[in-house]
C-alpha positions, -999 to 999 in steps of 0.1 A, spaced: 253 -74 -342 285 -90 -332 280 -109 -296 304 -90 -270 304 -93 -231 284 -72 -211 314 -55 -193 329 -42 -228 297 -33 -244 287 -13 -212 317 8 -210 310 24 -246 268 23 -243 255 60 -229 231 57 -203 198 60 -206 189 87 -186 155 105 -180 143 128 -213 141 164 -205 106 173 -209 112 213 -210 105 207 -251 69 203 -259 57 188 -292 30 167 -306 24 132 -303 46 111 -316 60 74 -307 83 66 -284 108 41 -289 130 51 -319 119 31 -349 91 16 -330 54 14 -333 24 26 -317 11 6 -290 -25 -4 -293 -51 17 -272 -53 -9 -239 -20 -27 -245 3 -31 -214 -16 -7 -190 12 -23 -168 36 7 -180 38 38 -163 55 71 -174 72 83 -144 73 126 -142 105 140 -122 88 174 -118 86 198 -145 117 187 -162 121 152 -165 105 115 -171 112 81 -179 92 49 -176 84 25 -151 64 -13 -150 35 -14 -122 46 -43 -101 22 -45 -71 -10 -23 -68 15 4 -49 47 -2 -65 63 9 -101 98 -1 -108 121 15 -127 156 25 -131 172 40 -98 189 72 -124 150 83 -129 157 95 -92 195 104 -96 225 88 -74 223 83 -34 208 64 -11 175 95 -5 146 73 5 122 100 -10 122 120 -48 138 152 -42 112 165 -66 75 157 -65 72 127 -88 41 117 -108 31 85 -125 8 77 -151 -3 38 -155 -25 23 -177 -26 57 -208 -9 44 -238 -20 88 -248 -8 108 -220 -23 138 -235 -61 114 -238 -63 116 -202 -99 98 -204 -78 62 -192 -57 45 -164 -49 61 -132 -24 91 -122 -9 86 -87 23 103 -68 59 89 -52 60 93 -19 88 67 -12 115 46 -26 136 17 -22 172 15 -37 182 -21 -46 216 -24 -27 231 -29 -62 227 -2 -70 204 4 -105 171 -3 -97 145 18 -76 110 5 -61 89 39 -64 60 35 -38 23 54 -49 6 74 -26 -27 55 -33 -29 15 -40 -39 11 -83 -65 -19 -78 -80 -15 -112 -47 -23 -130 -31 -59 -129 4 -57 -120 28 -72 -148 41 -108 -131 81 -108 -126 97 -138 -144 112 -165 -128 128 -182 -154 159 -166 -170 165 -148 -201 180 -172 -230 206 -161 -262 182 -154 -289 151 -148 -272 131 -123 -281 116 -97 -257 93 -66 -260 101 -29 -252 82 -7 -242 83 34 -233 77 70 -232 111 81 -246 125 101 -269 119 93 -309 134 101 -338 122 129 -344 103 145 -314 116 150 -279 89 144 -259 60 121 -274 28 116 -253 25 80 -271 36 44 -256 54 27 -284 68 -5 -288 97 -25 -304 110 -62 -301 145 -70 -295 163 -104 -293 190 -112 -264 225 -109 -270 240 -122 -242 234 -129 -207 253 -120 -175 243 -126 -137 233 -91 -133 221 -81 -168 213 -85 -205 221 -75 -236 197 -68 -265 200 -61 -299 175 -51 -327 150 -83 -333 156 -96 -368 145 -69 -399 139 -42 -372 164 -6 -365 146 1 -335 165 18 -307 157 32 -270 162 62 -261 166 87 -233 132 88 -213 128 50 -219 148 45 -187 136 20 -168 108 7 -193 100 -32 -191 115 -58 -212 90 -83 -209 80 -119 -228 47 -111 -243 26 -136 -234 -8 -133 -219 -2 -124 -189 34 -104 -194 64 -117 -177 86 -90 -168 120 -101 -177 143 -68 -173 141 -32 -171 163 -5 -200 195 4 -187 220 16 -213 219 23 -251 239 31 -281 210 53 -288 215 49 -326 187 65 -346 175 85 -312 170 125 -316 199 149 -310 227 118 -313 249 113 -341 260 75 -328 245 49 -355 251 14 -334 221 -4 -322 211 -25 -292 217 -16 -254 217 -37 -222 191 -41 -195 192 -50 -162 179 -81 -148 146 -84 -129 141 -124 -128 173 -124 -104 154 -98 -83 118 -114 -79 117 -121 -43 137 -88 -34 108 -69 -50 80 -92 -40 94 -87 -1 98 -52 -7 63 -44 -19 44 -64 6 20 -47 20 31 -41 58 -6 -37 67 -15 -69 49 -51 -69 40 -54 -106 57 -49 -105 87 -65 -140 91 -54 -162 122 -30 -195 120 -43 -223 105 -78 -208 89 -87 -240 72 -79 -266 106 -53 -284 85 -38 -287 113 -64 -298 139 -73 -267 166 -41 -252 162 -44 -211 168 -82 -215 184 -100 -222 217 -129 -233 224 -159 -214 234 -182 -215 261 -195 -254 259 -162 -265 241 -159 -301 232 -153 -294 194 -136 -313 168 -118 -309 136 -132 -335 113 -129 -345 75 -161 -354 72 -173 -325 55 -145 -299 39 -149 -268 16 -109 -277 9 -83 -294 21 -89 -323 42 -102 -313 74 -131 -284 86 -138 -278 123 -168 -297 139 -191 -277 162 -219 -296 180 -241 -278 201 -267 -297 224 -275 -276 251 -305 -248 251 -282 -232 280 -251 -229 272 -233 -214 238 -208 -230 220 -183 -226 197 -143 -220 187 -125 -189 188 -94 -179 165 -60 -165 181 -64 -128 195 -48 -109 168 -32 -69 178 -57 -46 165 -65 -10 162 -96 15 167 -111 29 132 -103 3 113 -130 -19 93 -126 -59 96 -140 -84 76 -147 -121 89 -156 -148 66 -161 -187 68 -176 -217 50 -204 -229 71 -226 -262 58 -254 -268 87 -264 -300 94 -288 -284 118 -299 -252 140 -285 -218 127 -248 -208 138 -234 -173 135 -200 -158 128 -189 -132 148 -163 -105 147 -152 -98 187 -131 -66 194 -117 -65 230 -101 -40 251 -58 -47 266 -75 -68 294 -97 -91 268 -131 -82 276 -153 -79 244 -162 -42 236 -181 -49 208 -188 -73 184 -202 -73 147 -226 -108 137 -241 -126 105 -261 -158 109 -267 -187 89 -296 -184 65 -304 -212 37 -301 -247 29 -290 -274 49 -262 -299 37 -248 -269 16 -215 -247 16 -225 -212 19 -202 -183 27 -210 -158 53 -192 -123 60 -194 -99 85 -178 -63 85 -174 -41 115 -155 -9 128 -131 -16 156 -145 11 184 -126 31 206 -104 11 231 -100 -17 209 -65 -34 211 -75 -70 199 -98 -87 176 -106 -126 168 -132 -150 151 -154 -161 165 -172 -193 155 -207 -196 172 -239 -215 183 -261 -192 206 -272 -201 237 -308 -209 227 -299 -230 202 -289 -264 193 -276 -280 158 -239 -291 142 -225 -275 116 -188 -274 99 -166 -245 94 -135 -240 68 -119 -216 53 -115 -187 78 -105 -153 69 -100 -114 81 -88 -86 66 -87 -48 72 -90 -17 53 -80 14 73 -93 33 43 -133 47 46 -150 36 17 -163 70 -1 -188 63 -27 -180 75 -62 -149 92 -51 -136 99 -84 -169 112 -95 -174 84 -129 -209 78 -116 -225 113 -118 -228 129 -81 -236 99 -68 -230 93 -32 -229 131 -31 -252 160 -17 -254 194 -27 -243 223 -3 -253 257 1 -265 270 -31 -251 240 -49 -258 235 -85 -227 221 -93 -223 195 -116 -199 171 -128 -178 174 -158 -156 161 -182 -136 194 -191 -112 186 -167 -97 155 -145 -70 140 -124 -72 104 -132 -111 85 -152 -130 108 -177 -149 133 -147 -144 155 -121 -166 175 -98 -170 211 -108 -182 238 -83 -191 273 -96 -196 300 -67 -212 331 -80 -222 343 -46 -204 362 -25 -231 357 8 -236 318 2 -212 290 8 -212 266 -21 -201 230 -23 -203 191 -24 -204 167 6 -198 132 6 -221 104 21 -211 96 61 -192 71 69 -187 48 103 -161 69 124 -148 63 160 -137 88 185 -100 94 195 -92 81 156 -78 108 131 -92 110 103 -78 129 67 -102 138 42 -83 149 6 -89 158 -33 -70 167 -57 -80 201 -68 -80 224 -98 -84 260 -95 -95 282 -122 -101 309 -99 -109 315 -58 -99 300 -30 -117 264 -25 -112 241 9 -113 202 19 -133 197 51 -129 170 73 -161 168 93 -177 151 122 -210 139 132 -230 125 160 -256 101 164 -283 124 159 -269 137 129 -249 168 142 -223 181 132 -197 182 161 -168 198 148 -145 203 114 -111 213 105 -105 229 67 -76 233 45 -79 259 17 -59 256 -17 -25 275 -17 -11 258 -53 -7 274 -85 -44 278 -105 -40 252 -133 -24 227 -121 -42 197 -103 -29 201 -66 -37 176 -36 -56 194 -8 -61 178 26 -73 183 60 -68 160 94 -88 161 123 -93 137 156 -126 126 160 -144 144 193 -160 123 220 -197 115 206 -185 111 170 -201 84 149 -195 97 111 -171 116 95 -178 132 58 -158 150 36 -169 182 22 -157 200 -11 -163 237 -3 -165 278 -13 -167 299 14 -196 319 20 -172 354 9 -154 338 -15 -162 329 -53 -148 308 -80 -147 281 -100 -128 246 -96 -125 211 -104 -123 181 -77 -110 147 -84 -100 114 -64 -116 123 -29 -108 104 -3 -113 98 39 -84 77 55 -76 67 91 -47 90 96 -27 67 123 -13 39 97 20 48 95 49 31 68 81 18 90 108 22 64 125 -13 58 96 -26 83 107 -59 76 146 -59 73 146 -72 40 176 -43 34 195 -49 62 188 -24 91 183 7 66 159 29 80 173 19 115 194 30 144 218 12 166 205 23 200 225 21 237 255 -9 233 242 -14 192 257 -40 175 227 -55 161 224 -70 133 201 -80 101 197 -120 102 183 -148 79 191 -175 109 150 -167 109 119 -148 98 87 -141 103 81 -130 64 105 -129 42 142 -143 44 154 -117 74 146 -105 107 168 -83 131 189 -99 157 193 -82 192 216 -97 212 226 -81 247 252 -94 266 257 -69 293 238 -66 329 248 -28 326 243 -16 290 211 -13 272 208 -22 236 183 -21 206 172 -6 170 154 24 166 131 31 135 133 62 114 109 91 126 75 92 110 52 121 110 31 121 140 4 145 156 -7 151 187 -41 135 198 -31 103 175 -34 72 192 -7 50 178 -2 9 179 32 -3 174 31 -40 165 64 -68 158 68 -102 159 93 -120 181 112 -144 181 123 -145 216 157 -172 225 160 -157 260 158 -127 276 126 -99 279 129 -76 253 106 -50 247 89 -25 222 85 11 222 68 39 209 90 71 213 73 110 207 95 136 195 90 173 192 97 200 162 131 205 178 135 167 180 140 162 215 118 134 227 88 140 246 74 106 259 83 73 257 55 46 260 69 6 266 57 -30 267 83 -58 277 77 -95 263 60 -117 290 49 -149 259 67 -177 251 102 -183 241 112 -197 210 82 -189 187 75 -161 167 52 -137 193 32 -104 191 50 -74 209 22 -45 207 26 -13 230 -1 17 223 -1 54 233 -15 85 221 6 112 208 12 144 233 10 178 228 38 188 203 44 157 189 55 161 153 75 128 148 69 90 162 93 59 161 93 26 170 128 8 197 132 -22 200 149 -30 229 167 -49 259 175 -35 290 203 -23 309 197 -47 332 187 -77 305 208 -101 288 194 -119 262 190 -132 220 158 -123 204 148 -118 167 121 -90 150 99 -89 120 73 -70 105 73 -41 124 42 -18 117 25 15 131 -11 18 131 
């Protein structure tokens, strides 16, 4: 194919937009001219379903994320599919459905160019690696794999991933262009929008995604010319890797977790008088020192007090070698004042002179607004020992066991007249679901889950997807005591069309006395039927997604507030390249940045949490509650009171009134501040 410039080739290429899926047929490939992909190959592709009507494909690129082409979701700037969106990873047969995982959109992020969308999942894929972005660019004459869902030619909707190669044309800053690889006719086609162009190595290097296409051998078009053009994705690496970042980041860990840099980020303990020292190391250079020689007093070093909230599980762990006695490592949750509320513990057990790893997990109780690590000797004991290697992370998720029902009913109890079983007839996402047959119309019938740690004053959402082939089934959300009684429950019955696999879910706050909360799969006692539950699940309702938490796209998702003015700046940044800049100048004007409104509901507690870079001045952070009507209804504030010039933790906390349907986060200076201050990472849990 003769070698043109991108800008003349794209003015005659169609685009390749999403493939009506209104045609059924039978399986068939998807690339035009390509070949089938083998069973397993690149589960990193995804076939993204625009409703009823439309799909094209998408590459997962972080456990949350699928990219694809920003015309899969039309034109605008909509943060959120105007349709409900569903995405298949890891099936190279959609119509198999015994592999990979099925998940829904429930946000996206435009790239301000324009042509390529972030699609965020509604639940994080963890069994799937994410294909790696390339770094280095695309060359003349390289070759590059294709992969999609589209149209063939022959059949308008295939249920096969097929594949193709094609060689680079040319190269432009914002995109490639491609051509058949040498002896092949191979041509995308519509539905293939968005579908990788990767270098097939082990692992895949995502390269670009499909743009444009003569679409020259493709169904319904009578254009013979080959080759297309794709748009760029090494260029675009850090945009996406700042964009999927998890804004509740699993580690949570404190500065300087491996004492690289002496006792930087902790305090000592009780006793004190501990060293770093690099006489003993798990890596690096250096581990912390702790010599205890008192049967009196305790000892130790504790981490930085990191903003925390109640509900959520924490994990501490550390590389401990003992020279002697038996140290711990402890998990300590305190209350706005710093007293400990509770704490969680693992000690030392096994051979002296050797690395060993300990880990604690424990549930953040109620009244919780910080947590550390806490590195220990107890007061009856004496000995030295070296630490390294520090680390916490969360998970606001409740762990359900066998929630997608692949083990059996395991982890699972029968209710009422139970006999249910599970079954392979039927499911969401694996090769099983849960199937409940009521018969009876005087005895409930259903499945609970095992209990799991819950804390009082947390919400908590228990949810399924469900498939009806008749009745009415509900999603509990229930609560227990420590006795094992059941306190209270809130339900959600199935209002979606029998058929079609529908997500059902149910959110209560936890009563005073609560210590478990289950989720329970459920006929009522009048009612019969028969249906099929998949992909069950209890979350801690109050983690909340700020949109562009971390200003990576400007200040979209924000609002100028009092005097505005304020702007996105990469002068500095707590992650990423940019921060927001709030400057106030006036002794009489208030200014600041107000986040979208989230959904909110009464009874939550809420944390809103930023870091801050404060010049001068004493900003502050807010959490604002708004009504159905949108008028606000409270307004809850903490100013700054750390030290300037380093990045800080702003955290204010409050609990949702009644009526509260919406929550945001200001941040602000006021009327009668003046002052320069910088934000980041702005979360809501």
């Amino acid at each position: 194919m003769r070698r043109r410039t991108y800008s003349s080739r794209r003015a005659g290429l169609l685009a390749l937009t999403v493939a009506s899926t209104g045609l059924l047929a039978g399986p068939a490939y998807g690339i035009a001219g390509g070949t089938e992909a083998a069973t397993g190959a690149y589960p990193f592709v995804a076939q993204v379903a625009v409703g009823d009507a439309y799909a094209c494909t998408g590459s997962l690129v972080a456990p949350s994320w699928v990219v694809t082409t920003a015309g899969c979701f039309g034109p605008g700037a909509a943060s959120k599919p105007d349709q409900p969106t569903t995405v298949t990873i890891g099936r190279s047969t959609l119509t198999a459905g015994a592999t990979g995982r099925v998940r829904a959109v429930t946000d996206l992020v435009r790239h301000p160019g324009g042509a390529v969308v972030l699609a965020r999942l509604d639940t994080a894929v963890t069994d799937i690696a994410p294909v790696t972005i390339a770094t280095a660019p695309p060359a003349a004459g390289e070759t590059l794999r294709s992969a999609g869902y589209g149209r063939t030619a022959t059949t308008w909707v295939p249920a096969q991933l097929s594949t193709a190669d094609f060689a680079v044309d040319t190269v432009d800053p914002a995109a490639i262009g491609i051509a058949p690889a040498a002896g092949s006719t191979a041509a995308t086609c519509k539905g293939d929008a968005g579908g990788p162009l990767f270098r097939a190595d082990t692992p895949a290097q995502l390269v670009a995604i499909n743009a444009a296409s003569w679409q020259g051998g493709c169904l319904g078009e009578t254009e013979t010319r080959l080759g297309g053009t794709g748009t760029r994705l090494d260029t675009l690496a850090d945009w996406v890797a700042r964009n999927t970042a998890d804004p509740y980041p699993g580690v949570v860990s404190p500065p300087n977790p491996g004492f690289e840099s002496g006792l930087s980020g902790w305090s000592q303990f009780s006793a004190g008088g501990n060293t770093t020292s690099t006489e003993r190391v798990h890596a690096g250079t250096t581990a912390v020192k702790i010599v205890d020689t008192s049967t009196t007093a305790n000892d130790g070093v504790e981490s930085t007090r990191m903003p925390a909230a109640p509900g959520i599980r924490y994990t501490a762990s550390a590389w401990v070698n003992v020279v002697s006695g038996t140290p711990d490592l402890y998990i300590r949750f305190l209350d706005a004042g710093a007293t400990q509320i509770a704490a969680a513990t693992t000690s030392f057990s096994g051979a002296a002179g050797q690395w060993k790893r300990l880990q604690v997990t424990g549930t953040a109780p109620a009244g919780t607004e910080q947590v550390s690590i806490l590195l220990y000797s107890a007061q009856a004991q004496t000995g030295t020992s070296y630490f390294d290697e520090t680390e916490l992370t969360r998970a606001p998720g409740i762990p359900l066991t066998n929630a997608g029902f692949e083990s059996g009913l395991t982890g699972w109890t029968q209710f009422g007249t139970g006999g249910n079983t599970v079954s392979g007839d039927r499911a969401y996402e694996g090769m099983s679901a849960a199937k409940i047959v009521d018969t009876s119309t005087t005895v409930a019938n259903g499945l609970e889950s095992a209990r799991q740690a819950a804390v009082a004053g947390v919400s908590y959402t228990a949810s399924a997807r469900v498939n009806v082939v008749s009745g009415k089934p509900s999603v509990y959300v229930r609560f227990w005591n420590a006795a094992g009684d059941v306190l209270t429950s809130a339900a959600t019955g199935f209002t979606g069309t029998p058929g079609a696999w529908t997500p059902v879910s149910a959110t209560l706050t936890a009563p005073a006395g609560t210590t478990q909360v289950s989720t329970l799969l459920y006929y009522a006692q009048a009612g019969t039927g028969t249906a099929y539950f998949d992909q069950a699940a209890v979350t801690r309702t109050a983690d909340l997604v700020v949109p562009d938490h971390g200003f990576e796209n400007g200040l979209g998702g924000w609002t100028q507030w009092g005097a505005g003015g304020n702007t996105a700046s990469t002068e500095r940044a707590w992650t990423g390249i940019t921060s927001a800049k709030i400057v106030d100048t006036s002794t009489t004007t208030a200014t600041g940045l107000e986040s979208a409104r989230m959904p909110a509901s009464a009874g939550v507690r809420h944390s809103a949490v930023a870091r801050v870079f404060v010049a001068s001045g004493t900003p502050s952070i807010y959490l604002r509650y708004y009504n159905e009507a949108g008028a606000l209804i409270t307004s809850t504030a903490v100013d700054f009171t750390g030290p300037t010039n380093s990045w800080q933790w702003l955290r204010v906390a409050a609990t949702a009134p009644a009526g509260t349907t919406q929550v945001s986060v200001l941040l602000y200076s006021k009327a009668a501040s003046t002052g320069t201050a910088y934000a980041d990472h702005v979360v809501v849990q």
